[in-house]
MARLUMLUM-438788 format. One record per residue (C-alpha): residue number from 1; residue in one letter; x, y, z. Coordinates in steps of 0.1 Angstrom, whole numbers, plus 5000, padded with zeros to 4 digits. Layout:
// residues N
NODE  resi  resn    c1    c2    c3
NODE   NUM     A     X     Y     Z
...
END
This chain:
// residues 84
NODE  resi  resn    c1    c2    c3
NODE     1     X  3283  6888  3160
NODE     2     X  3248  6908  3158
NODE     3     X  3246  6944  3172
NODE     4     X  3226  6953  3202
NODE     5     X  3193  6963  3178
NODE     6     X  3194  6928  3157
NODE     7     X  3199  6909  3192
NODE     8     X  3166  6928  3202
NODE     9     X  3148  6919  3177
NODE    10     X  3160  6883  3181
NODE    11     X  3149  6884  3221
NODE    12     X  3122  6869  3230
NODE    13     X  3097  6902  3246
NODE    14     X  3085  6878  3275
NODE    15     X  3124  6871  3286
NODE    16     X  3133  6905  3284
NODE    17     X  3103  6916  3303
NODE    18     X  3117  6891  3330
NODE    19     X  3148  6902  3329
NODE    20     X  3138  6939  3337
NODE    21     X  3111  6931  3365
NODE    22     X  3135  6915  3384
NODE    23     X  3161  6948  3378
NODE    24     X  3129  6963  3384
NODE    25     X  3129  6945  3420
NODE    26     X  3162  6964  3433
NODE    27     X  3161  6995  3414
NODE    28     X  3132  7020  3411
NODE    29     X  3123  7046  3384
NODE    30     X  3127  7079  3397
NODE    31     X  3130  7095  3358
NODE    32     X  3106  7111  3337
NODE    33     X  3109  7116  3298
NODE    34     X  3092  7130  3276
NODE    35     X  3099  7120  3238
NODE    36     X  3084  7123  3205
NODE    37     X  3083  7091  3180
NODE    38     X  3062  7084  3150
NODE    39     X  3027  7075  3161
NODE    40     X  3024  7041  3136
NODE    41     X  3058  7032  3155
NODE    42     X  3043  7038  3190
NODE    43     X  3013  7017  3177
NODE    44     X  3031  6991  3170
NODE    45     X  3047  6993  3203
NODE    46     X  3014  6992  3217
NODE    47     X  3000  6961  3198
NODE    48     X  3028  6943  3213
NODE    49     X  3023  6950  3246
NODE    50     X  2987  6944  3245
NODE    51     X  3002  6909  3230
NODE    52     X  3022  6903  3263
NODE    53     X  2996  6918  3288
NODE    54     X  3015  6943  3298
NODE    55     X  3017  6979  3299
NODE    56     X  3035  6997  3267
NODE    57     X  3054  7022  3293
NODE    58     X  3072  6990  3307
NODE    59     X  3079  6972  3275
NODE    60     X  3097  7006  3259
NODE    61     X  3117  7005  3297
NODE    62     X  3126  6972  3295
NODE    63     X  3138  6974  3255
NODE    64     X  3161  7009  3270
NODE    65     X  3173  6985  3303
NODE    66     X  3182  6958  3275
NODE    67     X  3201  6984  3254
NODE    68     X  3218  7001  3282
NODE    69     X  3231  6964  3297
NODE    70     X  3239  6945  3264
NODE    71     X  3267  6973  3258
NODE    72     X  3276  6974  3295
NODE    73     X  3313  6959  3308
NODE    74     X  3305  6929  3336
NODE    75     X  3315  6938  3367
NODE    76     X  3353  6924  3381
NODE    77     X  3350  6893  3400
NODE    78     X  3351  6904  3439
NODE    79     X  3388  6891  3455
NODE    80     X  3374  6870  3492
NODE    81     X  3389  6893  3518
NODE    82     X  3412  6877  3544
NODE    83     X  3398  6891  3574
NODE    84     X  3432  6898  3591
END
């Protein structure tokens, strides 16, 4: 079974952009960081953003969302309540 980093490199950008805008939908940013990374890495990042059309802030957010939900547990099924 891949790890989380192969299966992002295997993910198509445009579904994974998909599946953050609609997390996106629900849940709003309400974090700020600030980080330093190589700038031909952030280049790269760039170029493939412009390839999508979108901005570069959004596809790094929605490459950490993937991360963050590929390792996360699904949640329990809900048990129907009786309604006694």
């Amino acid at each position: 079974m891949p790890n989380v980093m192969q299966q992002l490199f295997i993910m198509n950008i445009e579904a994974l952009l998909k599946e953050y805008a609609a997390y996106r939908a629900f849940n709003k940013s309400d974090s700020v960081i600030n980080m330093r990374i190589p700038h031909p890495i952030l280049e790269r990042i760039k170029k493939l953003a412009e390839q999508q059309h979108v901005p570069y802030q959004l596809l790094i957010s929605s490459v950490l969302y993937s991360l963050v939900s590929a390792d996360a547990p699904s949640p329990a099924p809900q048990q129907p309540t009786l309604g006694y």
